[in-house]
TISE-328760 format. One record per residue (C-alpha): residue number from 1; x, y, z; residue in one letter. Coordinates in steps of 0.02 Angstrom, whole numbers. Each point is the difference from the previous one (the first is absolute). Layout:
   pos       px       py       pz   code
   NUM        X        Y        Z      A
...
This chain:
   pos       px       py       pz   code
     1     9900     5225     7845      X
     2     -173       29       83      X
     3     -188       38      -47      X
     4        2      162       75      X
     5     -176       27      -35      X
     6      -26     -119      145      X
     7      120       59       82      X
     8       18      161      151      X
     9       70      149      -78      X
    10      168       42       73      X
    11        3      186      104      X
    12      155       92      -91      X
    13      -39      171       84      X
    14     -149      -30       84      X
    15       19       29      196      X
    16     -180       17       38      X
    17      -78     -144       92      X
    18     -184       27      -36      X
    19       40       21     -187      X
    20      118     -165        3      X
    21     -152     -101      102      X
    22     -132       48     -112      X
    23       58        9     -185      X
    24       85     -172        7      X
    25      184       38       28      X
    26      136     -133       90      X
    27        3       48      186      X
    28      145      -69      110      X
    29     -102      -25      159      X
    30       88      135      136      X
    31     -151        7       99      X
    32       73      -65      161      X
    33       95      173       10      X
    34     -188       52       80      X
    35        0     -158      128      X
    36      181       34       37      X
    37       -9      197       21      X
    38     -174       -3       89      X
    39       86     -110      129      X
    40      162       69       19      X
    41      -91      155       29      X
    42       83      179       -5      X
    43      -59      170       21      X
    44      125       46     -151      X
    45       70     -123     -123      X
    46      135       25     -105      X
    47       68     -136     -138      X
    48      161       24      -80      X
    49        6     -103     -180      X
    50      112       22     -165      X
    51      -87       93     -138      X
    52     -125     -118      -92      X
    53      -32     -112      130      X
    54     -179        7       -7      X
    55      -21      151      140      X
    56     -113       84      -69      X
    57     -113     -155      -57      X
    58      -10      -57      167      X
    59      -34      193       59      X
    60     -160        0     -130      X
    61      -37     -181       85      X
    62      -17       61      173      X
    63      -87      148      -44      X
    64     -155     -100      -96      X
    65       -8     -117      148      X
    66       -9      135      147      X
    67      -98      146      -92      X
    68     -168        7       24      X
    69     -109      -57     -115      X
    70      126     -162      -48      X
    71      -84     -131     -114      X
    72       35     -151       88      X
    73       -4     -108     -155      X
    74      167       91      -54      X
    75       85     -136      143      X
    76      -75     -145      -41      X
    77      101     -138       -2      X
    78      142       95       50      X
    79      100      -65      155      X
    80      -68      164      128      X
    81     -169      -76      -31      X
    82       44     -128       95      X
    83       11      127      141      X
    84     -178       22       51      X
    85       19       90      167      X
    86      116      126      -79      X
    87     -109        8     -171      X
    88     -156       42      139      X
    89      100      140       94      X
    90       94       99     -152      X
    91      -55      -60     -188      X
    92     -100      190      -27      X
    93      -16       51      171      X
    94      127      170      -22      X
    95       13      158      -97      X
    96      175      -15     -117      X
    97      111      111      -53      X
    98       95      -41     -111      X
    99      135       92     -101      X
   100      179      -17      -94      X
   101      109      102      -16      X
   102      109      -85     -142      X
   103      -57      126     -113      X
   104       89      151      106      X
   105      163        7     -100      X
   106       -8      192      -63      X
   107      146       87      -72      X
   108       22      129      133      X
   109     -112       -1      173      X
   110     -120      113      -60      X
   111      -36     -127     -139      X
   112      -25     -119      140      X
   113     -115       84       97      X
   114     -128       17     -107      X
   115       36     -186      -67      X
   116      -37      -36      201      X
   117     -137       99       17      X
   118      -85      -88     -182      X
   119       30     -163      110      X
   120     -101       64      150      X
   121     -120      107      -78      X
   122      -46     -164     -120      X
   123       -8     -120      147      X
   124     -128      136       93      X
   125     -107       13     -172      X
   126      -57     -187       52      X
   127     -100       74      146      X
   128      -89      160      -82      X
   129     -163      -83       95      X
   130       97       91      166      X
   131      -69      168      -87      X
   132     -182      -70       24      X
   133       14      -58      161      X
   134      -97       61      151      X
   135      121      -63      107      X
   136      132      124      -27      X
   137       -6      179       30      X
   138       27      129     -129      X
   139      178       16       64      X
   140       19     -167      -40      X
   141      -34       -6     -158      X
   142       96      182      -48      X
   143      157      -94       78      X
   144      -50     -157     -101      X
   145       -3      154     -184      X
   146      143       17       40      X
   147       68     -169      -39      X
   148      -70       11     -171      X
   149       37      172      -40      X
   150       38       28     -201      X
   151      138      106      -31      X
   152      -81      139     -118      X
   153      142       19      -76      X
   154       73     -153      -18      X
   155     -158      -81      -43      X
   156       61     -202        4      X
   157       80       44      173      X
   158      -51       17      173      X
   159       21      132      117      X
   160       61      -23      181      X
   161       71      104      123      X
   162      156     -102       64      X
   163      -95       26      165      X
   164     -157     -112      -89      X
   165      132     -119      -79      X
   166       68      -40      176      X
   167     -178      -21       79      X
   168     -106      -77     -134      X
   169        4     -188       55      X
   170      -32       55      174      X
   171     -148      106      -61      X
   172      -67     -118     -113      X
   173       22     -141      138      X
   174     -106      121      122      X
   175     -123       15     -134      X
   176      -24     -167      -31      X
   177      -14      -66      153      X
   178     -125      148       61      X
   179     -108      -72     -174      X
   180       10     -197       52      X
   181       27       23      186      X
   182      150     -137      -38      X
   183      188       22        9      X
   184       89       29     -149      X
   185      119     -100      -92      X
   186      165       67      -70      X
   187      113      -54     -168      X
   188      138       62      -63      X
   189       92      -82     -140      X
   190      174       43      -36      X
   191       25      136      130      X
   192      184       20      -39      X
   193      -15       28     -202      X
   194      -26      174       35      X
   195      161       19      123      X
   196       97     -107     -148      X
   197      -34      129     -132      X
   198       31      134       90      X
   199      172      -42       69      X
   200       42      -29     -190      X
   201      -93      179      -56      X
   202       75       91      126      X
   203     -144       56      126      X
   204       -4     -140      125      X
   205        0      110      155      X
   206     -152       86      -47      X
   207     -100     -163      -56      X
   208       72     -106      166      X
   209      -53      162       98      X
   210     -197      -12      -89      X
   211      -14     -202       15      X
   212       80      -16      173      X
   213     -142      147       58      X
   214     -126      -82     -112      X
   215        1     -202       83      X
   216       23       76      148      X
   217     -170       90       10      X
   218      -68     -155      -81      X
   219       99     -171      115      X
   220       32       92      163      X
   221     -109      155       35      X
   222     -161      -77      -77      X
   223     -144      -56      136      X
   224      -89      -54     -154      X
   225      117     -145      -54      X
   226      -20     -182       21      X
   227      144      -61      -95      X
   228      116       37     -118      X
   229      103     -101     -129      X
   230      149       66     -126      X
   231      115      -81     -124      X
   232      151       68      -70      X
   233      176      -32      -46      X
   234       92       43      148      X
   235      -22       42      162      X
   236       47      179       30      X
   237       62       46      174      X
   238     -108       38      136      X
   239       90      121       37      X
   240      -26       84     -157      X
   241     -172      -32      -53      X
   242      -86     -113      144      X
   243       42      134      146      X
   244     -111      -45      135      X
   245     -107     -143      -64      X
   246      -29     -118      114      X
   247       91     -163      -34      X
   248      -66      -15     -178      X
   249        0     -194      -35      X
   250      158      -50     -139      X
   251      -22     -127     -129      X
   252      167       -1      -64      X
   253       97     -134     -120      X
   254       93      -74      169      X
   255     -182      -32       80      X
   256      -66     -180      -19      X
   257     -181       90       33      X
   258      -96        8     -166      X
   259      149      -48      -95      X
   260     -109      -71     -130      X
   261     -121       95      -44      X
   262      107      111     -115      X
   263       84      -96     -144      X
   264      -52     -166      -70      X
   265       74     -153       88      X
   266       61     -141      -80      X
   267     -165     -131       21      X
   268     -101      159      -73      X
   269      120       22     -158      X
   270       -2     -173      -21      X
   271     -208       18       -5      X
   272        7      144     -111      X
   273      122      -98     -117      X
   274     -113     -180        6      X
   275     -145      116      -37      X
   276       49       72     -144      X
   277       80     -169      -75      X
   278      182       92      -14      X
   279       46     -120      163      X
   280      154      -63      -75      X
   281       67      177       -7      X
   282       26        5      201      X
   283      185      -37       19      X
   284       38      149     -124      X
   285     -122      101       98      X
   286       66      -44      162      X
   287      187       60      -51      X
   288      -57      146      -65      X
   289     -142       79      112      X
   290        8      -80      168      X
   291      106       13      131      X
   292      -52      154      103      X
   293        4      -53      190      X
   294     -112       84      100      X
   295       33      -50      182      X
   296        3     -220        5      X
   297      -92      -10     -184      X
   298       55       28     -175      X
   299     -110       97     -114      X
   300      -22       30     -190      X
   301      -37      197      -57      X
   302     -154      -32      -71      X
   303       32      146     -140      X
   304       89     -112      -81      X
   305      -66     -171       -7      X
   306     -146       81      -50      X
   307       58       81     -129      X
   308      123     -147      -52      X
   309     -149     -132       33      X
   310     -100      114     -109      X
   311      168        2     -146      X
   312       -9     -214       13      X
   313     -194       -1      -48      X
   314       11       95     -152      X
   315      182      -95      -68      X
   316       62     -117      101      X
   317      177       26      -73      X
   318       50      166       77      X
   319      137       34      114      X
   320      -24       92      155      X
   321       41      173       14      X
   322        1      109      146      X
   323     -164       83        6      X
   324       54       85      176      X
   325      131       99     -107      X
   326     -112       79     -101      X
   327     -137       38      110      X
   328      122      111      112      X
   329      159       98        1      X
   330      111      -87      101      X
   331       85      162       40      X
   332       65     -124      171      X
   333      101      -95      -81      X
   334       72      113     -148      X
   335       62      113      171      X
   336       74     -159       79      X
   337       87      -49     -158      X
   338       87      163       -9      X
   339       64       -7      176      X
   340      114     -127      -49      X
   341      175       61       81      X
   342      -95      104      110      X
   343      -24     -123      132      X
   344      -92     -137     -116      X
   345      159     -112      -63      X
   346        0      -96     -145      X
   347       19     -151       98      X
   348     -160       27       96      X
   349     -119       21     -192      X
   350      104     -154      -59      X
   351      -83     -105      153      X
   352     -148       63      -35      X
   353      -38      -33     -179      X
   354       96     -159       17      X
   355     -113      -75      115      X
   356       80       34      160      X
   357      -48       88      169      X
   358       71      174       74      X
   359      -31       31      172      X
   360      -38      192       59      X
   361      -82       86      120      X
   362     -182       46      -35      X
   363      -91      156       58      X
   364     -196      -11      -33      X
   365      -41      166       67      X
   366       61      120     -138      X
   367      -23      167      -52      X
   368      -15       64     -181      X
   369      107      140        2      X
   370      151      -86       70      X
   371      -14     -183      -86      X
   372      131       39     -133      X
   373      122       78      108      X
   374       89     -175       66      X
   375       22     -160      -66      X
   376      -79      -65      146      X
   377     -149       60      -24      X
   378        0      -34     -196      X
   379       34     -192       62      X
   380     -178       33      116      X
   381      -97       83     -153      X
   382       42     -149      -97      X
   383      -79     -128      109      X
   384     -129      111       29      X
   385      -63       18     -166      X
   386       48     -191      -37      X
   387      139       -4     -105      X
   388       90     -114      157      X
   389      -81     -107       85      X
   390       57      -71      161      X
   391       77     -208      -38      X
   392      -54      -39      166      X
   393      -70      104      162      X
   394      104      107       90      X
   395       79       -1      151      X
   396      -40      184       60      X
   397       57      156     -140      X
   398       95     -120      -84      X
   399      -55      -62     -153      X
   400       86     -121     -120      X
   401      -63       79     -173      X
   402      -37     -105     -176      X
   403      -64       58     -185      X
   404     -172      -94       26      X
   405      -13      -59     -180      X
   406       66       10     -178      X
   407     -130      154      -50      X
   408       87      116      147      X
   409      174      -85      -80      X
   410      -63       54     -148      X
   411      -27      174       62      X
   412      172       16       79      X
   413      100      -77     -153      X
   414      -84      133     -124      X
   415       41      180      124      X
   416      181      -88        0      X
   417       10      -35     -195      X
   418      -88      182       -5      X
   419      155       75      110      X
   420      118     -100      -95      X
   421      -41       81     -160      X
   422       16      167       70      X
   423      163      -30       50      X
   424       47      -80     -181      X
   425      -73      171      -69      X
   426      126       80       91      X
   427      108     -112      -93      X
   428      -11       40     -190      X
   429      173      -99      -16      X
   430      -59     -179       86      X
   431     -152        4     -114      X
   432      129       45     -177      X
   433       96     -140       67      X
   434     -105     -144       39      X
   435     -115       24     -159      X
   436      163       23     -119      X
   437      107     -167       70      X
   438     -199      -68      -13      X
   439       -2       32     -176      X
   440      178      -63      -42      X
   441      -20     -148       82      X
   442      119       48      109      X
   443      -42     -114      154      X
   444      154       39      117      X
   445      -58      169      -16      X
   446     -189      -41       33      X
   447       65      -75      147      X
   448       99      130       52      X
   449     -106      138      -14      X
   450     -158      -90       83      X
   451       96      -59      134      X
   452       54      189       34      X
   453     -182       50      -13      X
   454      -62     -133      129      X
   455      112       79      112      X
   456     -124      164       -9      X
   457     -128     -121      104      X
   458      -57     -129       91      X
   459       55     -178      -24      X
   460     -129     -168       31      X
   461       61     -135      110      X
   462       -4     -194      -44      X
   463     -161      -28      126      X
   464     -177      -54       23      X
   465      -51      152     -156      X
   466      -67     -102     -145      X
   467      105       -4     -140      X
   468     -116       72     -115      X
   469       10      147      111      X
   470      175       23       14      X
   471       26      -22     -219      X
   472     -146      141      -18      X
   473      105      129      109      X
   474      182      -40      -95      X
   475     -140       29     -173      X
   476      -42      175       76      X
   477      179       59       41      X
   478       45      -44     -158      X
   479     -137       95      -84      X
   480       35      149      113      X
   481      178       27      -89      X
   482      -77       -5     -150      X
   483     -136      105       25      X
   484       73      153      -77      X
   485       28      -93     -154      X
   486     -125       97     -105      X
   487       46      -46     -168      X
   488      -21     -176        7      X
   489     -150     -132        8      X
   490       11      -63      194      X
   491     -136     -140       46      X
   492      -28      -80      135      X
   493      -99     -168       66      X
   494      -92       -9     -156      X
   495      -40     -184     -106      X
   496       90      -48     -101      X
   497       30     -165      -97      X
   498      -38     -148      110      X
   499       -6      107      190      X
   500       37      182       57      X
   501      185       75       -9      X
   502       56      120      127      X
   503       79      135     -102      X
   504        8       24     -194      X
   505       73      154      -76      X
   506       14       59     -206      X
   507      108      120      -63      X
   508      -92       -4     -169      X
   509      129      131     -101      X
   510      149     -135       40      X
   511     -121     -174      -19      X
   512       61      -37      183      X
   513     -102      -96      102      X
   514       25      -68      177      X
   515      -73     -114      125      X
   516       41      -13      167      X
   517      -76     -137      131      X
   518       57       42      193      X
   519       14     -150      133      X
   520       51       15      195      X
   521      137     -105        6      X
   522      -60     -113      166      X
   523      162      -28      106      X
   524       77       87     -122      X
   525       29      -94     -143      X
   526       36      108     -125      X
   527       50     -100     -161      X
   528     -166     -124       17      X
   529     -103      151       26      X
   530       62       83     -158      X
   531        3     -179     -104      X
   532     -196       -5       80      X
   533      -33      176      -87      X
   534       49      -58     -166      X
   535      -57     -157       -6      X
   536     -198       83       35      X
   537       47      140     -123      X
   538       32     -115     -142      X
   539     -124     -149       70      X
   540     -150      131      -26      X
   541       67       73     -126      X
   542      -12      179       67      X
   543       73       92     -176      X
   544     -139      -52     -102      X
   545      -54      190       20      X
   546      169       82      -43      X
   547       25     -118     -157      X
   548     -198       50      -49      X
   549       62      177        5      X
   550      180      -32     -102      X
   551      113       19      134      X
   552      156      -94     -103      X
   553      107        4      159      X
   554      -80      -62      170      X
   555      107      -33      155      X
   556      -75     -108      134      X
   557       51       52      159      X
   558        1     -104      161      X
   559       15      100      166      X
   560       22      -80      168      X
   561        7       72      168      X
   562       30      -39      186      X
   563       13      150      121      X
   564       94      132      -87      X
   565      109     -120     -125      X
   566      -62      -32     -184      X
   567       67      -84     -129      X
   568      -67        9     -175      X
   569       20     -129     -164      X
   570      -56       42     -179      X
   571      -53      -96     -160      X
   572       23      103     -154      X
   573     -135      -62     -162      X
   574       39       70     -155      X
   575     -163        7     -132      X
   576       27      -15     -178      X
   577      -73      158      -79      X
   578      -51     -111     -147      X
């Protein structure tokens, strides 16, 4: 446990870079991004990053060191300081603009229009001094109303003609530069949200139509551009979106360029964790949030260890969750998951969460309207968006494909325990027979019936997986049969006497209560497995709770699996009602 009164505040949320600097936040120093981009040098620059990789930090970053009127102090100590040449030439030499568009998700497109045009009109609010100016002509400024225009009768919206949409960052680009006699500057975070959320709300031709017009007028037919940088998810086609841009610069997850300045490396975690006094913690966090390989490094999604670093301050004796999970939909993977016998196998998720490699063709150019319509690309979208991660670097297309880390795992194992209980829905009689022989006692029946329902899903192999791992998924299959269960008392990973049981169930109107402890049977030893169960079920004496609560019959139940075999012992206790 720290002081944290002497200690940085931790940025959950915060992805501005003045705001972090200045009201005494942590900042993971990703300042070299300016060195590296400065020097590499191109006209447009487009980096392709998993969601909550810091994009849009480092987007904020660049922004306060090129715009004009950049307090210098805001980089001191930082590692582009050392860069004095560069500092001299850019740090507030250039008129920004800067704008994402993570917020245009509307409904239907006209939704998203107007959520677009809110995004301009905002960004061109910053420079109402233009309307003062006598550098522009009245023309100027009636073209620069428009950009600003209120919608009368909308009142919180703003109007644009789609014309004005697809010109405004040329326009205000002109503007500005005609104000500061200086080239403009261009950012766009998240360009591709906006083509996501329509391919899911049905209107993506209209909204790939207004965005391909729109960075058009603003990367390639703009005489009043310096350079340009954008961040999103993927990188949509050229030919769909990019048509005739010049050779726009790629900063994709195969390119050793820049490959860390998004995500936390390991010497930086290992800072962050020292720092905070939680440095003992790292081997957890490393199997849990590292991982992601971006070109020849590995690289931490800072989301989470910020969040989980943040978790360890306040009580050291917390798990860690997935924090990725619940910050997104993961809509990838639940599609993936339910291609299974449509060209994803079995076999080829089994590898995966086991800790293996699959090896498949990857595609980084993608488009949104076609990305569910093969496997192949579904294989792409999930590297993309970095739920695989390449185990070592490819030899052309080819990539040999891993889970990065137990949080993705994670991820995986609950959309398959999610389609598993769909399936046992379907299945009224697998869930009346597993929780009657349960009830009974009945333990050739238990493993009957369980057996049968593993055979609805995927199985673990006996690899590099921690065990841990592999117990908690057998734990949620067997919760998903008795999900349905209404009527009785099902709990699950909760204390209980000396430790934490897996499962414990009451069925108070018969005094029944049960206990059940899963193990993964390593190399499949089944009988020591089950013998292990029982022993910890009785050692920390998980049916304190159930005798508190006059349960007079308990059954302790053992379960042990290894692939898609079980085999399950019991313990009966009998309590004296007097």
């Amino acid at each position: 446990m720290v002081d944290n009164c002497v200690k940085k505040k931790l940025p959950i949320g915060i992805e501005d870079f003045e705001e972090i600097r200045t009201e005494n936040f942590y900042y993971v120093d990703k300042t070299a991004m300016i060195r590296d981009l400065l020097n590499a040098w191109g006209k447009v620059n487009l980096f392709t990053r998993p969601r909550r990789f810091g994009k849009s930090l480092n987007m904020s970053m660049l922004k306060t060191f090129l715009e004009i009127g950049c307090d210098s102090k805001l980089f001191d100590g930082l590692e582009i300081s050392k860069e004095v040449q560069l500092c001299e030439k850019y740090m507030g030499h250039f008129p920004v603009i800067s704008i994402s568009l993570k917020t245009v998700h509307g409904i239907n497109y006209e939704f998203a229009k107007n959520e677009l045009c809110t995004v301009i009109a905002n960004e061109a609010l910053r420079f109402r001094f233009l309307l003062d100016s006598d550098k522009l002509y009245d023309e100027d400024k009636d073209l620069y109303r428009q950009l600003i225009k209120v919608d009368e009768t909308l009142k919180s919206a703003f109007a644009m003609s789609e014309a004005t949409i697809t010109s405004s960052l040329n326009t205000l680009s002109r503007l500005l530069e005609k104000y500061y006699e200086r080239k403009v500057i261009i950012l766009i975070d998240e360009y591709d949200v906006p083509l996501a959320k329509a391919n899911e709300r049905n209107y993506y031709d209209e909204m790939i139509n207004l965005i391909r017009n729109m960075l058009d007028a603003a990367l390639k037919s703009n005489q009043s551009l310096y350079f340009a940088v954008m961040t999103g998810c993927l990188r949509v086609s050229k030919e769909s979106i990019f048509t005739g841009l010049n050779n726009p610069k790629i900063y994709s997850l195969l390119d050793a360029e820049c490959d860390e300045r998004f995500g936390f490396t390991d010497v930086e975690v290992s800072q962050m964790l020292d720092y905070y006094g939680v440095s003992e913690y790292y081997d957890i966090t490393k199997e849990w949030y590292d991982g992601y390989r971006i070109a020849n490094t590995y690289v931490y999604n800072p989301w989470d260890v910020i969040n989980w670093c943040s978790r360890l301050i306040t009580n050291p004796d917390k798990k860690p969750k997935s924090y990725w999970k619940n910050s997104s939909g993961n809509e990838e993977v639940k599609r993936f998951i339910r291609k299974m016998g449509n060209g994803v196998t079995k076999a080829q998720i089994e590898r995966l969460i086991s800790g293996e490699t699959v090896q498949k063709k990857i595609e980084e150019q993608l488009t949104y309207n076609t990305i569910y319509d093969s496997v192949e690309n579904m294989w792409s979208l999930l590297f993309a968006t970095g739920y695989l991660t390449p185990s070592e670097m490819p030899e052309g297309n080819l990539v040999r494909l891993k889970i990065p880390n137990n949080e993705v795992r994670d991820i995986f194992s609950d959309f398959i325990l999610e389609l598993f209980e769909e399936k046992v829905a379907e299945d009224g009689a697998l869930v009346t027979e597993f929780c009657t022989a349960l009830k009974n006692g009945d333990t050739v029946n238990v493993e009957r019936v369980f057996t049968k329902g593993m055979g609805k899903t995927i199985s673990i192999r006996d690899t590099a997986v921690r065990k841990e791992f592999k117990e908690n998924f057998y734990h949620g299959l067997i919760l998903g049969i008795m999900f349905y269960k209404s009527d009785w008392g099902i709990a699950s990973n909760r204390e209980a006497g000396d430790g934490y049981y897996d499962i414990q169930i009451e069925i108070e109107d018969e005094g029944i209560g049960i206990v059940i402890e899963v193990k993964y049977a390593e190399g499949g030893d089944l009988d020591s497995a089950c013998k292990e169960a029982l022993d910890q079920i009785n050692k920390n004496n998980y049916t304190a709770e159930l005798k508190e609560d006059d349960m007079n019959k308990i059954l302790k139940y053992g379960i042990a699996c290894y692939k898609k075999q079980c085999k399950v012992v019991l313990e009966r206790e009998f309590i004296d009602a007097g």
